[in-house]
BAZAVEX-429964 format. One record per residue: y, x, z of N, C-alpha, C in turn; residue number from 1. Coordinates in steps of 0.02 Angstrom, whole numbers, padded with zeros to 5 digits. Each point is the difference from the previous one (the first is absolute). Example, Ala and Ser with C-alpha at 12.3 -4.5 7.8 and 13.67 -1.06 7.14 Angstrom:
ATOM     n_py     n_px     n_pz    ca_py    ca_px    ca_pz     c_py     c_px     c_pz   num
ATOM   -00284    00660    00390    00059   -00045    00000    00060    00045    00000     1
ATOM    00053   -00018   -00036    00059    00042    00003    00055   -00039    00037     2
end
This chain:
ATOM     n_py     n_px     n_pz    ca_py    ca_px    ca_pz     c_py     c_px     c_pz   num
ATOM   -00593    01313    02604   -00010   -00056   -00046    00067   -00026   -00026     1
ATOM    00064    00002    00045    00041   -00024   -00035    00039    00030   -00044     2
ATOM    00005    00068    00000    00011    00039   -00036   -00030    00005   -00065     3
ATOM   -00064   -00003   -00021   -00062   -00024   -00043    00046   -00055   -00029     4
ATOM    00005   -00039    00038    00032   -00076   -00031    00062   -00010   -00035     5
ATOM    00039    00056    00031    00081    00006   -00020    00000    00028   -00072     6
ATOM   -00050    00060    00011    00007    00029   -00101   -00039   -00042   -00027     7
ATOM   -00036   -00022    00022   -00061   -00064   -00071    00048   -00046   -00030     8
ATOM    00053   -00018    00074    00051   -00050   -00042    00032    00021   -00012     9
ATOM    00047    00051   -00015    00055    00048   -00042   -00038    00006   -00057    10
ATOM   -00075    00029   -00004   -00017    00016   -00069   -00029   -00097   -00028    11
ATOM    00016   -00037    00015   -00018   -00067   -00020   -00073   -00002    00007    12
ATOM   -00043    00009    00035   -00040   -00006    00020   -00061   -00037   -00043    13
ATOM    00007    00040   -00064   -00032   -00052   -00062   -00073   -00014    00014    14
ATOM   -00034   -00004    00039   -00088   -00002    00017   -00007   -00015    00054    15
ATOM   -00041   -00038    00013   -00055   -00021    00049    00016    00060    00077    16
ATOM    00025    00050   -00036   -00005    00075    00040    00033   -00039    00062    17
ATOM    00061   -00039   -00012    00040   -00013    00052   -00020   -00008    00049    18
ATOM   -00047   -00044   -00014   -00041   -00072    00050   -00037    00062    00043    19
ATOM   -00052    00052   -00040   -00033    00045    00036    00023    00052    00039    20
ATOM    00072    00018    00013    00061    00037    00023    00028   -00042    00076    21
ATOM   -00016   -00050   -00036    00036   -00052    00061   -00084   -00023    00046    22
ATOM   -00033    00003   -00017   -00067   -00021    00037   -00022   -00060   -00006    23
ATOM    00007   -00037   -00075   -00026   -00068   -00021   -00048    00008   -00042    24
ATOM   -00038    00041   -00009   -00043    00039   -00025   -00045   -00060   -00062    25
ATOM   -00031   -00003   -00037   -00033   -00045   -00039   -00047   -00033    00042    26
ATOM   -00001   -00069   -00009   -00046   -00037    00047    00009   -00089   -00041    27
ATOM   -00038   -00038    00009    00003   -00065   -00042    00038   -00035    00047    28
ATOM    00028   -00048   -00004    00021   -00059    00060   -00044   -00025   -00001    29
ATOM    00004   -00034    00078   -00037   -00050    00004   -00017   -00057   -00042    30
ATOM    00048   -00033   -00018   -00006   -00043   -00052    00015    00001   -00066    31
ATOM   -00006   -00028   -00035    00022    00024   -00069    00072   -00036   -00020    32
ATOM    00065    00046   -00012    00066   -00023   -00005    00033    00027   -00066    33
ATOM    00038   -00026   -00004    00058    00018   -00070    00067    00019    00000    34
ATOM    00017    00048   -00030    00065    00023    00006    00031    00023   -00062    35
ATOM    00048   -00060   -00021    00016    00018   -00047    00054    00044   -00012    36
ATOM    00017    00031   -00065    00068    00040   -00006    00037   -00033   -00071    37
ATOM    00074    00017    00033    00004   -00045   -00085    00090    00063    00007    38
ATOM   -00007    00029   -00053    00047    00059   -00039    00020   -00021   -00054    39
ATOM    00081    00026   -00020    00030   -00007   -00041   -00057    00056   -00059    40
ATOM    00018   -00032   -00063   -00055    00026   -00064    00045    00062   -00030    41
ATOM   -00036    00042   -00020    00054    00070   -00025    00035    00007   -00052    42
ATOM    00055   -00023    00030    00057   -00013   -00032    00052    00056   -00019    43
ATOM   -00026    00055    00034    00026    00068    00003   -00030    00043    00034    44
ATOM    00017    00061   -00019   -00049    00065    00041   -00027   -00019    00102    45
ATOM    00045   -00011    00040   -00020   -00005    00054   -00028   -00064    00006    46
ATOM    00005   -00061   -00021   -00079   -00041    00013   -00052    00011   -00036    47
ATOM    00016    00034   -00045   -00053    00031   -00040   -00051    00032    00051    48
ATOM    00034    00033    00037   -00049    00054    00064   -00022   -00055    00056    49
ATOM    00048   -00051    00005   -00024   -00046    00065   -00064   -00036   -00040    50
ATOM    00007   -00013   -00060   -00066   -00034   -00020   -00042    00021   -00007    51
ATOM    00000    00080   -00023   -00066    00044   -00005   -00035    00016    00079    52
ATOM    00049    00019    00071   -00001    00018    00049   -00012   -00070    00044    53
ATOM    00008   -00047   -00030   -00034   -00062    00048   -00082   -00013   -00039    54
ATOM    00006    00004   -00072   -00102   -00019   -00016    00000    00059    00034    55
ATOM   -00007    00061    00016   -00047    00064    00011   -00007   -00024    00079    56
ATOM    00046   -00030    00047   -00009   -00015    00069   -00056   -00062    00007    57
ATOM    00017   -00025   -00047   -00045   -00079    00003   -00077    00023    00001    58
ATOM    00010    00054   -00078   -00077    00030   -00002   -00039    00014    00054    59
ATOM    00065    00037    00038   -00030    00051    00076   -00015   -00056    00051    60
ATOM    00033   -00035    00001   -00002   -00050    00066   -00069   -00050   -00001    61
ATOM   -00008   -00025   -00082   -00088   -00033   -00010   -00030    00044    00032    62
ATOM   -00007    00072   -00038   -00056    00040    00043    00010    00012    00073    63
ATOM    00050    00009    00030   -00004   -00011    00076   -00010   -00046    00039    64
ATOM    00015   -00086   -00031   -00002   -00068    00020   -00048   -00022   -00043    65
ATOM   -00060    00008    00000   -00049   -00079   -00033   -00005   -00071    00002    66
ATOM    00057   -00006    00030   -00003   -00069    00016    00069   -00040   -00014    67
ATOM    00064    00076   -00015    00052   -00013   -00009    00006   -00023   -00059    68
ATOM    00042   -00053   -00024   -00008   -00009   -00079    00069    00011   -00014    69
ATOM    00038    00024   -00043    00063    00018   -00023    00026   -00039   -00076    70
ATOM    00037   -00019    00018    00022   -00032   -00086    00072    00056    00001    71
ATOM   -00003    00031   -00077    00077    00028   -00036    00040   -00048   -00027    72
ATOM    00046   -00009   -00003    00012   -00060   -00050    00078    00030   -00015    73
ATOM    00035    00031   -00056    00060    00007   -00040    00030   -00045   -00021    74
ATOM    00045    00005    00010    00059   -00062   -00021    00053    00039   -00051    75
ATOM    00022   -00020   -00039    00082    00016   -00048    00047   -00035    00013    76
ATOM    00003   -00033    00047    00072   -00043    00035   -00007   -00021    00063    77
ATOM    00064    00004    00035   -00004   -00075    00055   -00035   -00036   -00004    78
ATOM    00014   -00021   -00046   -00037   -00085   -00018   -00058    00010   -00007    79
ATOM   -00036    00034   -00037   -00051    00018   -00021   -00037    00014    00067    80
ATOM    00028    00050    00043   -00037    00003    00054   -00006   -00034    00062    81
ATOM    00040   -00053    00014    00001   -00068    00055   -00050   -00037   -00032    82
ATOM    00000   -00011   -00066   -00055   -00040   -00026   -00058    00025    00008    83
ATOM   -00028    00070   -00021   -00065    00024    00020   -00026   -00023    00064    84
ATOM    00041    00019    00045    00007    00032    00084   -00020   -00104    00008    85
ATOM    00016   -00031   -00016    00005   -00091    00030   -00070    00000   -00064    86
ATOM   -00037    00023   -00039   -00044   -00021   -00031   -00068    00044    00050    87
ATOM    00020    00042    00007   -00058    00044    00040   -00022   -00031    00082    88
ATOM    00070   -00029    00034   -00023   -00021    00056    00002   -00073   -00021    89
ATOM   -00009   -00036   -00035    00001   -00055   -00007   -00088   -00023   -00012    90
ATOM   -00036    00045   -00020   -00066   -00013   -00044   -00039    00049    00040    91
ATOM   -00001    00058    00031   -00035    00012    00054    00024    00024    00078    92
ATOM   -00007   -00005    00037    00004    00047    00060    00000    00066    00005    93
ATOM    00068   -00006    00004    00016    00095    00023    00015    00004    00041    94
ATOM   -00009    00062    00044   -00006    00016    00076    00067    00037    00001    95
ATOM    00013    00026   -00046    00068    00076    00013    00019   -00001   -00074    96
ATOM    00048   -00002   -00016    00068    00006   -00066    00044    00062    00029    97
ATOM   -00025    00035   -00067    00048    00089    00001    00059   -00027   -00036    98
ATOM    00057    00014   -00002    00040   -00029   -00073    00073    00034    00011    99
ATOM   -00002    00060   -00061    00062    00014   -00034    00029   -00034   -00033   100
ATOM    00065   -00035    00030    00050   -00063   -00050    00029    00032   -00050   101
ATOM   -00022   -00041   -00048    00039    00016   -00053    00079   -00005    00018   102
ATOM    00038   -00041    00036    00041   -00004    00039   -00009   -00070    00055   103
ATOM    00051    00011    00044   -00004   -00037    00048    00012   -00068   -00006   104
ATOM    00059   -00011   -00015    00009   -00071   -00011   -00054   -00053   -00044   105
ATOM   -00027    00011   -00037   -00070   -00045   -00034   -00073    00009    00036   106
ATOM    00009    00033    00052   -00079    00019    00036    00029   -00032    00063   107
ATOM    00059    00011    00030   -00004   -00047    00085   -00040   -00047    00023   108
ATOM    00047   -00057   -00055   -00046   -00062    00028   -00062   -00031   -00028   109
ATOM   -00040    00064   -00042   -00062   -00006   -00006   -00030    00041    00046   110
ATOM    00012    00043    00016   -00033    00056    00058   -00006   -00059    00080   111
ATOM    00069   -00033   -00012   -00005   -00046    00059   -00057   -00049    00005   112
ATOM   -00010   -00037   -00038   -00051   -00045   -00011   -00057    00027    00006   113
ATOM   -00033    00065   -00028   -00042    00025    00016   -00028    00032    00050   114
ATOM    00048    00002    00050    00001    00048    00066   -00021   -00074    00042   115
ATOM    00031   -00052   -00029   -00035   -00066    00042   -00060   -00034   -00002   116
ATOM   -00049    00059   -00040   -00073   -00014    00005   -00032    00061    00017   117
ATOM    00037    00037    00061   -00017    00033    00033   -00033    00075   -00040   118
ATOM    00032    00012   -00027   -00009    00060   -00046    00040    00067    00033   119
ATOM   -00033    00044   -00013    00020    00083    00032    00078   -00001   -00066   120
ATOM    00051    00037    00007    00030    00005   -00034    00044    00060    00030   121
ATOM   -00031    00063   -00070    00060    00047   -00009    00018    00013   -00057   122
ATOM    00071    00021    00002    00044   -00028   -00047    00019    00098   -00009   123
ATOM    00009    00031   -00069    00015    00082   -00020    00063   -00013   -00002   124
ATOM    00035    00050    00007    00067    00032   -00018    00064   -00050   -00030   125
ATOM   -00011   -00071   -00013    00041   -00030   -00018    00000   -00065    00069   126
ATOM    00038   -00002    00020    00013   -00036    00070   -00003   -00074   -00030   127
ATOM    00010   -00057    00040   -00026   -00055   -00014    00088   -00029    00051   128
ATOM    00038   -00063   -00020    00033    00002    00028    00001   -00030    00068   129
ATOM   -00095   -00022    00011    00008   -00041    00074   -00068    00056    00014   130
ATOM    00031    00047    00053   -00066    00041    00015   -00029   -00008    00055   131
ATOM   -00017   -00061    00012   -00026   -00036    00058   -00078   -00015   -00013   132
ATOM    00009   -00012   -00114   -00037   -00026   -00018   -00070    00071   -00011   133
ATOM    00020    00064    00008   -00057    00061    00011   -00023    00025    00047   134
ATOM   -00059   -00010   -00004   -00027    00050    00079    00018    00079   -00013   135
ATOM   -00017    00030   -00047   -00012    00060   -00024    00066    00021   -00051   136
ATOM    00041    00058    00001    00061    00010   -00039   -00010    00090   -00010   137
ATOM   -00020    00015   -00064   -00002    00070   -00036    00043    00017   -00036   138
ATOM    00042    00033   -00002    00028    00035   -00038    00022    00061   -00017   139
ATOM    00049    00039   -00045    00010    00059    00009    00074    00013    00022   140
ATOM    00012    00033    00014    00083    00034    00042    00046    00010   -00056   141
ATOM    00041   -00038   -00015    00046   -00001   -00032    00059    00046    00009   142
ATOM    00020   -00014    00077    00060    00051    00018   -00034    00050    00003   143
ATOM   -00053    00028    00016   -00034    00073   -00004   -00022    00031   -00043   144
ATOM   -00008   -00049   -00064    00010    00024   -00072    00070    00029   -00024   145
ATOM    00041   -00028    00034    00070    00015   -00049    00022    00066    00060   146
ATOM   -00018   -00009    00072    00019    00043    00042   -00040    00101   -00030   147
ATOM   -00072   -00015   -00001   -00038    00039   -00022    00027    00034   -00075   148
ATOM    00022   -00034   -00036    00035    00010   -00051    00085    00046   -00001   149
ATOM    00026   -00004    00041    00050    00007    00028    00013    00070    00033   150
ATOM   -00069   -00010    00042    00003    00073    00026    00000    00062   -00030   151
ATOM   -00064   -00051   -00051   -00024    00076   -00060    00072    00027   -00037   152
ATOM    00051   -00045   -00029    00075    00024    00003    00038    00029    00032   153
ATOM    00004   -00007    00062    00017    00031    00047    00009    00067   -00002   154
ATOM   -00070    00014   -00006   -00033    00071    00023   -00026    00032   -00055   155
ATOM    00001   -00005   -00065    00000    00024   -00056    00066    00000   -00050   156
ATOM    00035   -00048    00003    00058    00000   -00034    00082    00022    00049   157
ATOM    00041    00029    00033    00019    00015    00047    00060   -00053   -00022   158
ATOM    00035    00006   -00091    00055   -00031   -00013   -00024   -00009   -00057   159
ATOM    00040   -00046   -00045   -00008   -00025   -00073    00006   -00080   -00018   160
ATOM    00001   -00004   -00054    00008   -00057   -00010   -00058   -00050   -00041   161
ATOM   -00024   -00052    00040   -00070   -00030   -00030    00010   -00071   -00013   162
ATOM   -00033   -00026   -00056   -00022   -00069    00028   -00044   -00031   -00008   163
ATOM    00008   -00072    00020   -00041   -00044    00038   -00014   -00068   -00039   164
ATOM   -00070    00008   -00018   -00051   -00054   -00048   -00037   -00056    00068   165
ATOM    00028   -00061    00003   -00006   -00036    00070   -00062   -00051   -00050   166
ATOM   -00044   -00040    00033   -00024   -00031   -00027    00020   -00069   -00035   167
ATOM   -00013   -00063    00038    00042   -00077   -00012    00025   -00010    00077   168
ATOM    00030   -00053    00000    00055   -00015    00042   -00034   -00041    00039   169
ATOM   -00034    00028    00058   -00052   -00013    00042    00020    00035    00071   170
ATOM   -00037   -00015    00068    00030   -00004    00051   -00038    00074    00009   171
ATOM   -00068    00016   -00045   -00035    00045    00031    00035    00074   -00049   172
ATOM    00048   -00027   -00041    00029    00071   -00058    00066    00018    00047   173
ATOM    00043   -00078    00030    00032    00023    00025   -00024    00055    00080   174
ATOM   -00054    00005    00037   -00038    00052    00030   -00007    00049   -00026   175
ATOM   -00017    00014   -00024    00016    00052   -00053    00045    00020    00006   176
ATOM    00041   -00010   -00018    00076    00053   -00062    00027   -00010    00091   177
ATOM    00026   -00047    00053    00025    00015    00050   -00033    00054    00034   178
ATOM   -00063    00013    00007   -00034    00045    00047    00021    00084   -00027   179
ATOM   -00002   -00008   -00087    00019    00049   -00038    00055    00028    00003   180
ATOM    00044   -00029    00024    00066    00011    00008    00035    00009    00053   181
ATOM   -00057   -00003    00042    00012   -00003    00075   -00032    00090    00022   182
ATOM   -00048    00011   -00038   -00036    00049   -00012    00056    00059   -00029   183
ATOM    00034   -00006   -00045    00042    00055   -00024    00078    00008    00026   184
ATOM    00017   -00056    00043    00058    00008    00043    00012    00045    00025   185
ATOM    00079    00013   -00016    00015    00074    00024   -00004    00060   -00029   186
ATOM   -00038   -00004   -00074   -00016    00061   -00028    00052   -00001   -00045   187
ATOM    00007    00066   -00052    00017   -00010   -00063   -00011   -00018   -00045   188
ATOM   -00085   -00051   -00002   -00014   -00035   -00062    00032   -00091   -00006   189
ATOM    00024    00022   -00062    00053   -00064   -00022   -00036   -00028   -00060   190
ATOM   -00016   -00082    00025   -00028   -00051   -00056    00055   -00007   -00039   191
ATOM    00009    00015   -00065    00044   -00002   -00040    00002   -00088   -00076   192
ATOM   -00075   -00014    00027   -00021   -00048   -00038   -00061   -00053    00016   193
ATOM    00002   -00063    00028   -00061   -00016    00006   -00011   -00076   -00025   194
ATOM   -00054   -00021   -00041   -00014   -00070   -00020   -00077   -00011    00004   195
ATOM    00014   -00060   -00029   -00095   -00020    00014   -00028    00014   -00047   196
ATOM   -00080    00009    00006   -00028    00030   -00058   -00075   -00039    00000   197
ATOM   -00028   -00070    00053   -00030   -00039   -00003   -00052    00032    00017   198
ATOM   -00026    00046    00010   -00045    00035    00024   -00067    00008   -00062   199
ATOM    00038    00013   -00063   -00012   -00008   -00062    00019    00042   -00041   200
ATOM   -00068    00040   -00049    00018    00072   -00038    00051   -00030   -00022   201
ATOM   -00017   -00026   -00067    00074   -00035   -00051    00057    00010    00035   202
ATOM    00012   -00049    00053    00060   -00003    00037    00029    00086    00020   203
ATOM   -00050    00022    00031    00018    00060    00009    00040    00050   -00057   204
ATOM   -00040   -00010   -00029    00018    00056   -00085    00065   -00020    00004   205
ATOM    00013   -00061   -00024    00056   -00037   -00010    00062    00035    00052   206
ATOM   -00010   -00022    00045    00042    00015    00064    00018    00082   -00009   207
ATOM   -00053    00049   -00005    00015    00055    00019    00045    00011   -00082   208
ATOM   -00029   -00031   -00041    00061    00013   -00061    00062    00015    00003   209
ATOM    00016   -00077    00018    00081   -00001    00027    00020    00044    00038   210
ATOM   -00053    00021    00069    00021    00058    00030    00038    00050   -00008   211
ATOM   -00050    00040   -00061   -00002    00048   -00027    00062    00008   -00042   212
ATOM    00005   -00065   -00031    00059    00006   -00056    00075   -00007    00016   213
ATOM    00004   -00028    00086    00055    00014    00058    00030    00053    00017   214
ATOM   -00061    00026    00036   -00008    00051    00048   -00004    00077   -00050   215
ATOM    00039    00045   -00014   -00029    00039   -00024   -00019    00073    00064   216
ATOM    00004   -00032    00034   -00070    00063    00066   -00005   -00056    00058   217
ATOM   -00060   -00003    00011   -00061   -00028    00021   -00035    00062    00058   218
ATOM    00004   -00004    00065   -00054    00049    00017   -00055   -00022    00026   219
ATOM   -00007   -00057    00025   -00074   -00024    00016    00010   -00085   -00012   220
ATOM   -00042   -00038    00003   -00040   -00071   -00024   -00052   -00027    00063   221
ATOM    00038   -00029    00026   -00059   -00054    00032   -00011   -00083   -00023   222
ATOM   -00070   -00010    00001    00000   -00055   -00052   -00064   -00048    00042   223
ATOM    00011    00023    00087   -00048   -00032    00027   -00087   -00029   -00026   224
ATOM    00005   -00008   -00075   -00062   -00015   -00018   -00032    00036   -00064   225
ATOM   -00063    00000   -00007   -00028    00044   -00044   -00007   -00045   -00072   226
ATOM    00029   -00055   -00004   -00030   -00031   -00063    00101    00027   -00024   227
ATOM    00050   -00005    00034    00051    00019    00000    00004    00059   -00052   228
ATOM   -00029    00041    00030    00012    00076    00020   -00048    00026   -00068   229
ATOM   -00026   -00042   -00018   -00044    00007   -00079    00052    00009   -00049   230
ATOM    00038   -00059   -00009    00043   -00001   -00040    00081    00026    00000   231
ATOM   -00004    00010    00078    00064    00089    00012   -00021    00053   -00030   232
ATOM   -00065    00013   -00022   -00029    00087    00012    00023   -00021   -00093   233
ATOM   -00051   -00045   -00042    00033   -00015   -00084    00072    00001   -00005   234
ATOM    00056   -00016    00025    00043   -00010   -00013    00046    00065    00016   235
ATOM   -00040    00046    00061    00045    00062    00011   -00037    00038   -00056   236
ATOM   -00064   -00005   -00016   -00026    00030   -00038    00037   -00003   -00099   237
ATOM   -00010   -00057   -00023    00064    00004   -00052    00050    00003   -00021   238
ATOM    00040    00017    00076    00065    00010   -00010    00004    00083    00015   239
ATOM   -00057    00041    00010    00003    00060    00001    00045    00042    00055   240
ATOM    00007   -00045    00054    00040    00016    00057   -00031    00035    00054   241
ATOM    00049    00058    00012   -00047    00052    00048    00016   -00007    00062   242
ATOM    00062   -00012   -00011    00039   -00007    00078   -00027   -00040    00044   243
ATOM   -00059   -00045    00003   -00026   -00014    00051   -00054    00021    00027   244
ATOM   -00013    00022    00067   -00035    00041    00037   -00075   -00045    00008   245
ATOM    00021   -00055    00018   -00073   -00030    00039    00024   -00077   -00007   246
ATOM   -00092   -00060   -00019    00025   -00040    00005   -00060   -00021    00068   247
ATOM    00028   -00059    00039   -00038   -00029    00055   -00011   -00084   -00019   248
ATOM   -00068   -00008   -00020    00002   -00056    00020   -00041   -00033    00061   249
ATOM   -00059   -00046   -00022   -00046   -00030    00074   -00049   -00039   -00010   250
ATOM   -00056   -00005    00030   -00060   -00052   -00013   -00064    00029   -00015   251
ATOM   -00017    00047   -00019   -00022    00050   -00019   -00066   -00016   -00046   252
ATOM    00039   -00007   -00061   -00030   -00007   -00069   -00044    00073   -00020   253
ATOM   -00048   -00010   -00025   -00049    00076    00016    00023    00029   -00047   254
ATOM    00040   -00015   -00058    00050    00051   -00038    00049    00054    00022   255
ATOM    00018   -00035    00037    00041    00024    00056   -00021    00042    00043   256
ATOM   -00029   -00014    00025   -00047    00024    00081   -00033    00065   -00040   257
ATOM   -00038    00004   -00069   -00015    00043   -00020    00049    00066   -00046   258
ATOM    00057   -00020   -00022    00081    00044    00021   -00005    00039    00050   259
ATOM    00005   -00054    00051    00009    00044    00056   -00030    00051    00015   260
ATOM   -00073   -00028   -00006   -00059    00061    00007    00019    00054   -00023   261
ATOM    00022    00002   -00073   -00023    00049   -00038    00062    00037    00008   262
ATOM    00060   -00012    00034    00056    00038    00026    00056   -00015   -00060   263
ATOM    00012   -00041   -00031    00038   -00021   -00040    00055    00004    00040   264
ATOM    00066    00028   -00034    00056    00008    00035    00065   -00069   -00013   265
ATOM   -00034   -00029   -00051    00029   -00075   -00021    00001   -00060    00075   266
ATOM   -00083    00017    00000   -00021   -00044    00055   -00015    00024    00057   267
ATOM    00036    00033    00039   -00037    00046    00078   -00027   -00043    00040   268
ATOM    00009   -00081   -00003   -00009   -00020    00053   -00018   -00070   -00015   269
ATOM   -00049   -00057    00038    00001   -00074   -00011    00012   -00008    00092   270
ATOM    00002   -00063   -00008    00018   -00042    00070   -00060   -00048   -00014   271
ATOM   -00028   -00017    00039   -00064   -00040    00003    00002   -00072    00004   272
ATOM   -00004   -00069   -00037    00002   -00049   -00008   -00070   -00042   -00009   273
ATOM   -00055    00017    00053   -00059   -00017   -00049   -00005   -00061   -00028   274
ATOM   -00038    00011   -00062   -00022   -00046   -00026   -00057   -00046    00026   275
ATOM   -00041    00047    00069   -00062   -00004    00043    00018   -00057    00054   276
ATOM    00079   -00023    00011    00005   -00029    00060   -00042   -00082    00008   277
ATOM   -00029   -00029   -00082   -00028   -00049    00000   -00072    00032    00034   278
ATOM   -00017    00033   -00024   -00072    00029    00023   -00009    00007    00082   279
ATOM    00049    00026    00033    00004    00016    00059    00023   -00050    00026   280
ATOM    00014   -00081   -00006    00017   -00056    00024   -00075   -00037   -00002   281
ATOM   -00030    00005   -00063   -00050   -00026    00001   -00072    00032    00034   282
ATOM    00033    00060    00036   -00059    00027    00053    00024   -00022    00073   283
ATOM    00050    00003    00001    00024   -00016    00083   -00031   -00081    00009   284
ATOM    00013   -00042   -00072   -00009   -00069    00017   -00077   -00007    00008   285
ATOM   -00055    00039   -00045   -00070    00017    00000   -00004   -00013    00086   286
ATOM    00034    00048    00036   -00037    00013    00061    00027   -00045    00036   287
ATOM    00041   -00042    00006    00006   -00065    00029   -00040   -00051   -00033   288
ATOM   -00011   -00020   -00025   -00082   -00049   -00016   -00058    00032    00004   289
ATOM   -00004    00055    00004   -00071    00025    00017    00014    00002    00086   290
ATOM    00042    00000    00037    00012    00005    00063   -00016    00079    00024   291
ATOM   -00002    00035   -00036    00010    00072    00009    00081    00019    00048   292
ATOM    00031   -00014   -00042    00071    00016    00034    00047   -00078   -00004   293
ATOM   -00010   -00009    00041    00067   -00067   -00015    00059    00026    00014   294
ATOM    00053    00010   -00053    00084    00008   -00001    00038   -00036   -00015   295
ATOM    00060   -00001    00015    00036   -00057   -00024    00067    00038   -00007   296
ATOM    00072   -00026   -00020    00065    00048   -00015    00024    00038   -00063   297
ATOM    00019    00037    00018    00036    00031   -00053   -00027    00084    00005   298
ATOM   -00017    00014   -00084   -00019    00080   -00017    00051    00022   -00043   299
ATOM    00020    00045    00003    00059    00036   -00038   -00041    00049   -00018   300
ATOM    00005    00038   -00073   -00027    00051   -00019    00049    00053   -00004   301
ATOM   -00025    00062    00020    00048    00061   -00012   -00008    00013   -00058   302
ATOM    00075    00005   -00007    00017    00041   -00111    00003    00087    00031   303
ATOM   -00059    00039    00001    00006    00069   -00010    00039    00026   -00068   304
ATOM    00025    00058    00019    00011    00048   -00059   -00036    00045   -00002   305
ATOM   -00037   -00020   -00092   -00045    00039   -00018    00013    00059   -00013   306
ATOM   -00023    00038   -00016    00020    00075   -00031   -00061    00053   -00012   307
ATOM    00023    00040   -00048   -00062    00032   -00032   -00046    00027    00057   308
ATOM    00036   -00005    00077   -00073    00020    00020   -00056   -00040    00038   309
ATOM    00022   -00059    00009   -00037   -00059    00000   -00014   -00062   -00031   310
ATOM    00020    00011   -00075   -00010   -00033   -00061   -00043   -00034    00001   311
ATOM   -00050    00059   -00012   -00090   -00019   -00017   -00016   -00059    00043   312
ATOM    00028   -00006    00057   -00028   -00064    00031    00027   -00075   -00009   313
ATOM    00045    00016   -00037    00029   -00089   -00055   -00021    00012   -00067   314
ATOM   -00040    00031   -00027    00001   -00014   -00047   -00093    00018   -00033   315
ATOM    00015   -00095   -00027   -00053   -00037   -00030   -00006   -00031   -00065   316
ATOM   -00035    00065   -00037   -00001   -00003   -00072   -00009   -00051   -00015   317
ATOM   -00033   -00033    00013   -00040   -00072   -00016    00042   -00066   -00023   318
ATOM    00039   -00007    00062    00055   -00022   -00016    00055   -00011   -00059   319
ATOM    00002   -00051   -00015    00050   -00015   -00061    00064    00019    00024   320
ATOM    00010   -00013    00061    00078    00020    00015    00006    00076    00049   321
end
């Protein structure tokens, strides 16, 4: 079973499946409770997937909980979303609050106040700066993104010279690019160039421009993310540059993931960022109010490296991202 459990959460565990993997199987609670979720609104390709990959869990979890009631609720700011989050528990009773911060500092000391009317509280991938205030903490592996990333250099590129598309100036980019770099120590591959690229096509294009118009040989591109790595592939692409071998980015945008599949030599490879980790927060928290499984702590998700021969199992047409 735990094994069962370990790939459901590497592959983000987008369905109900989890719950039935883990042995929380569909059943009503006893009483009838509420759990709300409240996600940043898609503002770009990867909440794009957390928003599609949290309604499809919600869907799954009504039909397994009859009694569970679920509110979605999207926000486009901080602000925007402390205000939802203080309008929702203010006007009914909620039993359990899922909530990806838009960032930390404008959700604390509303998450606080709300945790003092005895509310379940887990908090996704963006940490909260008093974590006293979550029972429940999901996220994905940052240093094992950039480490996983790293290796694939390693052991495909022996020497050369690459660079490096970092996201914004964040504690979880700096995980990243250190683990990455920690990862190619010792070899002959030399970062010859690296800036931020916001984790944003535009930005990307942009970025790899200048690159390009620097650097005249390039042998590989890591760009940690796939909304990145959109606008690396346009920008190597109109500058008609051959000299680069492979680009890597992460998160695994089904554009991407389906590259890979199809053996694209641009893209050999993604690093796994799901977009599913809201989905798979809002099943673990399911089975603590249904009293199926009561957990409490911290879940880290494994970032696998995908590759054409286990593709097929990240990748979900359906999906906007």
């Amino acid at each position: 079973m735990k094994n069962r459990y370990s790939k459901a959460i590497a592959g983000a565990a987008l369905s109900v499946g989890v719950g039935l993997a883990l042995g929380f199987g569909p059943a009503a609670a006893a009483n009838a409770q509420t759990m709300a979720v409240s996600i940043p609104a898609a503002d770009h390709g990867w909440t794009g997937g957390v928003v599609y990959f949290t309604n499809r869990e919600a869907d799954a979890l009504r039909k397994a909980y009859p009694n569970l009631k679920i509110i979605v609720k999207t926000s486009p700011s901080g602000a925007d979303q402390a205000s939802a989050i203080e309008d929702m528990t203010s006007t009914q009773k909620i039993d359990a609050l899922v909530v990806l911060p838009q960032n930390s500092d404008e959700l604390t000391s509303t998450l606080a106040n709300v945790k003092k009317k005895g509310v379940f509280i887990t908090v996704v991938d963006r940490g909260l700066k008093d974590t006293s205030i979550q029972d429940l903490y999901v996220a994905g592996n940052n240093p094992e993104l950039g480490r996983v990333a790293g290796e694939y250099f390693k052991k495909n590129l022996p020497s050369g010279d690459i660079v490096v598309l970092r996201g914004i100036a964040t504690v979880i980019d700096d995980q990243r690019v250190k683990a990455f770099q920690e990862a190619i120590k010792g070899t002959k591959i030399k970062i010859i160039d690296m800036q931020y690229a916001n984790w944003n096509r535009d930005d990307g294009f942009k970025v790899m421009q200048d690159f390009l118009s620097k650097h005249k040989k390039i042998d590989a591109v890591w760009c940690q993310d796939d909304d990145i790595a959109v606008g690396v592939l346009e920008a190597i692409k109109q500058a008609n540059r051959t000299d680069i071998k492979f680009v890597v980015g992460g998160a695994g945008m089904k554009d991407m993931i389906k590259r890979v599949a199809d053996g694209d030599k641009m893209i050999p490879v993604d690093v796994l960022y799901p977009p599913g980790m809201v989905a798979t927060a809002m099943n673990i928290t399911a089975s603590n109010l249904t009293g199926k499984l009561p957990v409490r702590g911290t879940y880290i998700l494994s970032a696998p490296l995908v590759t054409k021969d286990n593709a097929k199992e990240y990748y979900f047409p359906d999906s906007p991202f």
